[in-house]
N, C-alpha and C positions, 0 to 999 in steps of 0.2 A: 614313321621316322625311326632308325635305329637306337638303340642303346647310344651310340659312339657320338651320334647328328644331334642328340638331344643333350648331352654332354657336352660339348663341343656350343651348340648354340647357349647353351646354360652360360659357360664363360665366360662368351662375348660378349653377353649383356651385361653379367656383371661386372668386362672390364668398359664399359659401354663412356660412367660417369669418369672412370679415372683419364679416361682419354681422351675428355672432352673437356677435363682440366687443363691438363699437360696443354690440349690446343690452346685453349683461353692463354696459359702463361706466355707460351712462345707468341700469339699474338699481342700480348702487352708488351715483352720486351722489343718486338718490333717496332712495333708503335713506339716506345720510348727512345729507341734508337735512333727512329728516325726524326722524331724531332730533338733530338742530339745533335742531330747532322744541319737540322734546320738551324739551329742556331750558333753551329758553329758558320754555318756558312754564312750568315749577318754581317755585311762590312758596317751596315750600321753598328750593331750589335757591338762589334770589334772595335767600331773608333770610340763609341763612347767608356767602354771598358776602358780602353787606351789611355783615352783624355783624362778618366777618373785616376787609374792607376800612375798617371804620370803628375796629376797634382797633389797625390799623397806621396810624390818621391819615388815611387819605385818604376825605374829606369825602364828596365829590365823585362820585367812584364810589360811593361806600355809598348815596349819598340815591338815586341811578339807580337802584339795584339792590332797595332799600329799596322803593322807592316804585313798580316793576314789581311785587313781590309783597305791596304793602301795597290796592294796586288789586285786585287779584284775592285779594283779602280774609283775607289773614294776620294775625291780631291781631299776635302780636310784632313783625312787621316795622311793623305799623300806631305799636303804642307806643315802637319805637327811633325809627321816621322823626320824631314827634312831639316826642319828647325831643332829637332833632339841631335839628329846628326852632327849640322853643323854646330851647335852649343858643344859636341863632345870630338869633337877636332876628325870628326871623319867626315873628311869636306868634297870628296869625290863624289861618295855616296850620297851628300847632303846636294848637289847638284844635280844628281841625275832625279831625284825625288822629286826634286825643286821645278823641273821640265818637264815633267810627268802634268803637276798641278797644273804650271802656264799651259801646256797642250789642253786642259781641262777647264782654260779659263778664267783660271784665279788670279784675282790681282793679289793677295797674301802670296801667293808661289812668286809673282810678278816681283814681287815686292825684297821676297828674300834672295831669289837668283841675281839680280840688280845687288845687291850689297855683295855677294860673292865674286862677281864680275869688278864693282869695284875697289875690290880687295886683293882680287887673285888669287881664290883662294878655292882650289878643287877644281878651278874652271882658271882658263887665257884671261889677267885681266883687260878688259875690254871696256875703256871708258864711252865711248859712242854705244856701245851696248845694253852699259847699266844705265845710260840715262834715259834710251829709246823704253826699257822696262819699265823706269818710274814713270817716263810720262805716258804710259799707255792702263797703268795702273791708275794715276794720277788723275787720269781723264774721267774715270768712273768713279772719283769721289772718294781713293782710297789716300787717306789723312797724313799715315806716315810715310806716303810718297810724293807726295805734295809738299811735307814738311823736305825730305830730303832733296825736291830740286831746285827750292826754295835756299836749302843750307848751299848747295851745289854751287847757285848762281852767285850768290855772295861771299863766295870764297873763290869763285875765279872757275871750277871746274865748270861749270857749262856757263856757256856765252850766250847771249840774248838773243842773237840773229838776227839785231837791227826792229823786233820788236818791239818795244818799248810798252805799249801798252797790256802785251802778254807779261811780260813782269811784274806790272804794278799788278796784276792782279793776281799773279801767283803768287807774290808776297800778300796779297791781302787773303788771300785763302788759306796762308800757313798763319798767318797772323791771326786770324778770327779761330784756328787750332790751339790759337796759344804759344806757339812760337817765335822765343823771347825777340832772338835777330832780324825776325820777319817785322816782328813789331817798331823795333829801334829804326829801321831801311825806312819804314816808311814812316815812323816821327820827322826823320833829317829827310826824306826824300820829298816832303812835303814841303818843309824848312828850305831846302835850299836845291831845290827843283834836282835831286838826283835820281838815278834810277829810270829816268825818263818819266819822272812826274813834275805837276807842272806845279812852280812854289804857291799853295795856298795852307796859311799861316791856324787858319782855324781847323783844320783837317791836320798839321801836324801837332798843334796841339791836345786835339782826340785821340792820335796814335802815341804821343808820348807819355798821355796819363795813361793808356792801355797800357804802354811799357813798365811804367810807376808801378803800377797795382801788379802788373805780373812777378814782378822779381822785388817789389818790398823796397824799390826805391826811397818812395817817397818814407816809410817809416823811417827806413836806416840812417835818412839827411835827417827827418826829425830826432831822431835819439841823439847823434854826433852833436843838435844845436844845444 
């Protein structure tokens, strides 16, 4: 071996360890990159962030966060981002969010596209619309849609359709929710056979102490005596 080959191999061995740091580093920062990426790309990851930063108040960050994993198609994050929308009067946006969920099966999306249909608000309002939402939400046991077709039918917006016995029981479904007017319908609807229930005297007295106790009847006549 030459002078120059023996020199030359001396070198390289010595730079042998520092070059096999340098690798070690750029393979950590890889590695850390990539799971950088791994966790940015979490829509889990992202709604909980979301949900956390949106019940300490900060708006702001939530919709960011909300709306990384409400795009790569997370129903909940889909129906919180929806629900911050429409809470902050961007009601367009809070409707297309809201469709996004129902395609995904949500009765909470169900639930809040139905209040914007019956309000008109980002969306046609559309009374046959909002209430075909609630009862489809309704029908899987979701509470504050049941409560609203309950409120619906007893204010005149949805009509019975000549069933009678599907009422008595949608008011008893909102009423075992606790639903002051659901409860009162069916004290008097028992009392005095309305509603399309049939008069029995000891069933409306079960629903009007339900009513008593819900809303502090019964104290507020005791204090007045």
């Amino acid at each position: 071996m030459t002078t120059r080959a023996r020199a030359c191999a001396a070198a390289t061995a010595a730079e042998r360890p520092r070059l096999a740091s340098v690798i070690r580093a750029i393979a950590a920062l890889l590695a850390a990159g990539a799971t950088a990426v791994a966790l940015a790309a979490s829509p889990e990851q992202d709604y909980r962030d979301g949900d956390r930063s949106f019940r300490r108040g900060d708006v702001v960050a939530a919709m960011k966060q909300l709306a990384r994993a409400a795009d790569a198609g997370h129903t909940k994050a889909q129906v919180l981002l929806a629900f911050i929308l429409d809470q902050s009067g961007y009601d367009r946006e809070a409707a297309e969010r809201y469709r996004q969920g129902v395609a995904a099966g949500s009765a909470d999306a169900e639930y809040g596209l139905a209040g914007m249909h019956l309000a008109g608000e980002g969306v046609e309002r559309d009374l046959e619309r909002a209430m075909a939402l609630f009862r489809s939400a309704a029908s899987r046991g979701h509470g504050p849609s049941t409560v609203a077709l309950a409120q619906a039918y007893l204010n005149g917006t949805l009509a019975a359709d000549g069933d009678a016995a599907n009422v008595g029981k949608l008011l008893e479904r909102a009423a075992e929710l606790g639903h002051a007017p659901a409860l009162l319908a069916l004290a008097r609807g028992f009392e005095e056979g309305a509603h399309g229930l049939q008069p029995d005297a000891q069933r409306a007295g079960y629903w009007k102490a339900r009513h008593d106790a819900a809303t502090g009847a019964t104290s507020a006549a005791a204090t007045r005596r």
